[in-house]
N, C-alpha and C positions, 0 to 999 in steps of 0.2 A: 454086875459089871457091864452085860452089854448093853442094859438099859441105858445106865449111864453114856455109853460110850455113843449110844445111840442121840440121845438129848444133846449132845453136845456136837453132833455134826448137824442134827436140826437146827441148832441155836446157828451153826456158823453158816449152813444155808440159806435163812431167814433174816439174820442181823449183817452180817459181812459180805457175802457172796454178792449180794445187790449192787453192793459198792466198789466192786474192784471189775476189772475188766475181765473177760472171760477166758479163762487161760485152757477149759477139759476140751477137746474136740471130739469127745467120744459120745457115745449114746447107751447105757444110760451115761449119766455127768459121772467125774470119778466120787463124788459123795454119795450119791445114789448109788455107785457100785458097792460104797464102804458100808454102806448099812447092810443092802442084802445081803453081801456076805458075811458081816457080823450075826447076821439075823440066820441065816444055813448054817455056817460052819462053829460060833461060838466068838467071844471077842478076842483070843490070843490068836485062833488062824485066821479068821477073818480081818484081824489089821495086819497080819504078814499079807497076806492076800492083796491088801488094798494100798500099801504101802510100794 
C-alpha cells in the first residue's frame, strides 16, 4: 500500500501539479512532505500526517 500511495502522488506531481497554479508555500512542497512521511511512518500515519 505505500508503494502505491506513493506512485500515485508521483503521478499527480508529474502529470497535474505542472498545470495548476502553485497553491504549497512550504519547503519541502506538501507532496514531498506526503511521501517522506508515508516513506518514515508507513501509509495509514503517514497520510494522517500529511493530511
Amino acid at each position: 500500500m505505500r508503494k502505491a500511495l506513493i506512485v500515485l502522488i508521483r503521478f499527480y506531481q508529474t502529470a497535474i501539479s505542472p498545470y495548476k497554479m502553485p497553491s504549497c508555500r512550504f519547503t519541502p512542497t506538501c507532496s514531498q512532505y506526503s511521501i517522506e512521511a508515508i516513506q518514515k511512518y508507513g501509509a495509514l500515519k503517514g497520510l494522517f500526517l500529511s493530511a
